[in-house]
N, C-alpha and C positions, 0 to 999 in steps of 0.2 A: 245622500246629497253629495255633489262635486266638488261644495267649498273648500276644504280640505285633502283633496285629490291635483296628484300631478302624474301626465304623462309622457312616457318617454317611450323612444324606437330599441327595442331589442327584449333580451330576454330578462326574467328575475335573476340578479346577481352580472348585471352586465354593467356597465362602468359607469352608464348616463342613470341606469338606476341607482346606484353609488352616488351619483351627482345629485338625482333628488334627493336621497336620502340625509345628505352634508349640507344643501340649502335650506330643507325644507324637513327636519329630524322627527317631526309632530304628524307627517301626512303620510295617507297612504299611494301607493305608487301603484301605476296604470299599465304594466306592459305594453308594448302594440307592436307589430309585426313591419310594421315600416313610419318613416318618419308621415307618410300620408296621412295614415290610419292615426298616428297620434294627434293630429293636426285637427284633422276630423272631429278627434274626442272632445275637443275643445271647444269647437264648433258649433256640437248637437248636445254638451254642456253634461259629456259623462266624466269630464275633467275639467278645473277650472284654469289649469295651468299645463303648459306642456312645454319640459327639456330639450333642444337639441339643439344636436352637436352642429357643430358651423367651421370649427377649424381645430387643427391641432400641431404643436407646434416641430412635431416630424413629419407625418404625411399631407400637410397643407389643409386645402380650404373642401369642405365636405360639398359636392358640385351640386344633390338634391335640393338642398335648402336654397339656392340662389334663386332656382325654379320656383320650387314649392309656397314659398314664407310669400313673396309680394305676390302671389295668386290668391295665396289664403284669406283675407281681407284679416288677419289678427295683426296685434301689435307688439312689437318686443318691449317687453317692460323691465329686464333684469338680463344680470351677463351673471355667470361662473365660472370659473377656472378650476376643473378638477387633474390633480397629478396622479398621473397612470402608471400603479405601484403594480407591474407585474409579479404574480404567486405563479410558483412551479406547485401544483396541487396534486397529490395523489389517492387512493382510498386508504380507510384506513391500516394503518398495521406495513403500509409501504417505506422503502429506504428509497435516496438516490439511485443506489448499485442496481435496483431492480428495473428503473424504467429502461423501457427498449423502444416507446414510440411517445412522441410530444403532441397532442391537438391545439389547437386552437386557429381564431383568423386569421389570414395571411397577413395583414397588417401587423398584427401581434407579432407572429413568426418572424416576419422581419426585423422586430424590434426586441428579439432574444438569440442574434449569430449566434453571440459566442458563448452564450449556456449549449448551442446545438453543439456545435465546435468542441466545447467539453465535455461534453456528455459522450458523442458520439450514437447519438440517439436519431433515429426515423423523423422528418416532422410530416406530420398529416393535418391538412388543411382543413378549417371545420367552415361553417356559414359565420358562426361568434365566437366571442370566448365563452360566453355564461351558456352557449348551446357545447361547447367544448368539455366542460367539467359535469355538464347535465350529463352527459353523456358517458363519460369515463366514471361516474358512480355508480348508472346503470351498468357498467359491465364490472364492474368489481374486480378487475386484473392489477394486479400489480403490478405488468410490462406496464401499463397505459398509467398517461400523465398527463393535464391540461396545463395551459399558460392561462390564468387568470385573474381576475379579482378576491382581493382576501373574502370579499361578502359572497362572492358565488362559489369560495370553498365553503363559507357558512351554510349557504341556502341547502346545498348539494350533500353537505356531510363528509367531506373531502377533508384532507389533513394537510395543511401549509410544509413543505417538505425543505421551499427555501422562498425567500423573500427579496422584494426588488432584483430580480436577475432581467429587467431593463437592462439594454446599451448604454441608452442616454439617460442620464439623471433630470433633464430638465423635459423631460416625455410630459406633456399638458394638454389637454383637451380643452378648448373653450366654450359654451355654451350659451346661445339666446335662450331666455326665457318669453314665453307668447301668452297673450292671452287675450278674449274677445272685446277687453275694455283695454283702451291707450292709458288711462293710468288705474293700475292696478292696485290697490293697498297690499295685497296679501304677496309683492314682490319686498317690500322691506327688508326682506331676512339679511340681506347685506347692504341695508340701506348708508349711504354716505352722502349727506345731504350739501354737500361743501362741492362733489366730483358728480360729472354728470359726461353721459355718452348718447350722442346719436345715429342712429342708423340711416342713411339716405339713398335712397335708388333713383339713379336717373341715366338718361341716354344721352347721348354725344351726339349730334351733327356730325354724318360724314364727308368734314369739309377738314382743310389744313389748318393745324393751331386751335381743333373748335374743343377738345380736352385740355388743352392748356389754359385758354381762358376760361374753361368753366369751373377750373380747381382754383383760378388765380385768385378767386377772391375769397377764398382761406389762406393762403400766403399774407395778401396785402390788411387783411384782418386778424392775423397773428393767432387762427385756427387750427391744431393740429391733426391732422388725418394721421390716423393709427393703420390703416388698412382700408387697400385700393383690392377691389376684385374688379376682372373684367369675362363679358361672356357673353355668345352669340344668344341672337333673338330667333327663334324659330329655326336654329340650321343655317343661319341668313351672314355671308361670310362679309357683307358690305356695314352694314351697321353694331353696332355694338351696346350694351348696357351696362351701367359699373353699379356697384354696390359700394361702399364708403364708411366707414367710422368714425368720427370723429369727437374729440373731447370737446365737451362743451350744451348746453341746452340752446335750442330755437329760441326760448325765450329772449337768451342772453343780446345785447347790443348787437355783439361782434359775430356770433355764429348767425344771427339775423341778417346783418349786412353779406353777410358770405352767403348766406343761402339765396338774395333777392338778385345778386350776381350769375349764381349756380342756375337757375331759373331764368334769368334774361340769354345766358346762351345754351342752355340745353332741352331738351324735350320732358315731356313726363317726367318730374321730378315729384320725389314719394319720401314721406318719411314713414319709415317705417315703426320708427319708435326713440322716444327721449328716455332714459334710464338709470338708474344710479351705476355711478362705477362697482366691480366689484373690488372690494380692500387687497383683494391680490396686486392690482395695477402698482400701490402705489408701497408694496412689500418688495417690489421686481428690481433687482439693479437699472437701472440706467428707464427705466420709466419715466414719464415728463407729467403724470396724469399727480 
């Protein structure tokens, strides 16, 4: 059965499966080969919940999901915040002194200069990281070395050689959780019954002033939008769609009044989903959640 089932885009030991794994510690996890196929699983009910990633707070905002999620007809019912503890992982019986080449995805790569810089190590570009260390255990050399997850040195059989050699210390990934019912019970795992976020898609008139007034009434309702995305419709360089976060439930007065605003001047306005905060928001410096 699916009850207990969550899936996510990438490989076993990839970071979103780490993220189900920290939300949801009791279930098992779905691999799938792109955030579609995950999407899907939920869909035709070989999963009851499906992970993904939506932004991160170095390489920005993930561009499929903007597409994908409001085609989907599912609901976001839960957020995560997992921090991306990059492991320099090798086989066993390996030192530092030995590695002579680094895999992992170029994203990751970017986000370990100056382990490459000291090292003075090869980097090679893989598809993942969890396809990175898959890979470097099948070959059993002691030159080779992946950037990844401490779970995908678990999976792989790989020995942690050094820990967080991330750039940045504040490296975050944040994640919608989906699912085919708008309120979900089995999203609770970080329920925060007090904090509430919603997701909204809607389009702009491309006329002057017509996003200003369609945001004005979360200003004048003292609504706070946490995150504006904006993005072409079809290729189409004259109109635009935004996607939106903000704190607070439809139910509420004030995000009611903001939204009957949002809807008198914009097009197609969609909620995508009302959700608990997750307790990270309100563990963040300078947070308003």
């Amino acid at each position: 059965m699916a009850s207990r089932i969550i899936a996510f885009q990438g490989r076993p030991g990839a970071y979103s499966d780490l993220a189900c794994r920290t939300m949801y510690p009791d279930w098992k996890t779905l691999p799938c080969l792109s955030f579609a196929e995950a999407i899907q699983a939920v869909k035709e009910g070989q999963a009851r919940l499906a992970m993904l990633a939506c932004e991160n707070s170095l390489a920005g905002r993930v561009p499929d999901i903007h597409v994908l999620l409001p085609q989907s007809g599912l609901f976001i019912v839960g957020e995560h915040f997992q921090r991306i503890e990059h492991c320099l992982l090798g086989v066993p019986g390996a030192h530092i002194k030995d590695i002579k080449r680094i895999h992992t995805h170029p994203v990751a790569m970017g986000q370990v200069r100056h382990l490459l810089e000291q090292l003075h190590v090869e980097p090679v570009v893989e598809s993942d990281t969890a396809g990175a260390a898959e890979s470097v255990a099948k070959w059993a050399n002691k030159e080779d070395a992946a950037i990844a997850s401490s779970l995908a040195g678990e999976l792989y059989g790989l020995e942690i050689l050094q820990r967080n050699v991330e750039d940045a210390a504040h490296n975050t990934t944040r994640f919608y959780v989906v699912s085919k019912e708008e309120d979900d019970s089995a999203a609770s795992a970080e329920r925060n019954t007090q904090q509430m976020m919603t997701t909204i898609l809607f389009r702009s008139e491309n006329i002057p002033s017509a996003l200003y007034k369609a945001l004005g009434g979360f200003a004048t309702n003292g609504v706070n939008i946490t995150r504006i995305e904006s993005y072409m419709i079809d290729g189409n360089f004259v109109s635009s769609q935004f996607l939106i976060d903000v704190e607070g439930s439809p139910e509420s007065p004030h995000l009611r009044q903001a939204l009957d605003e949002l809807v008198f001047f914009s097009d197609q306005v969609k909620v995508l989903g009302a959700y608990p905060a997750s307790r990270f928001r309100s563990s963040t410096p300078g947070s308003a959640v």
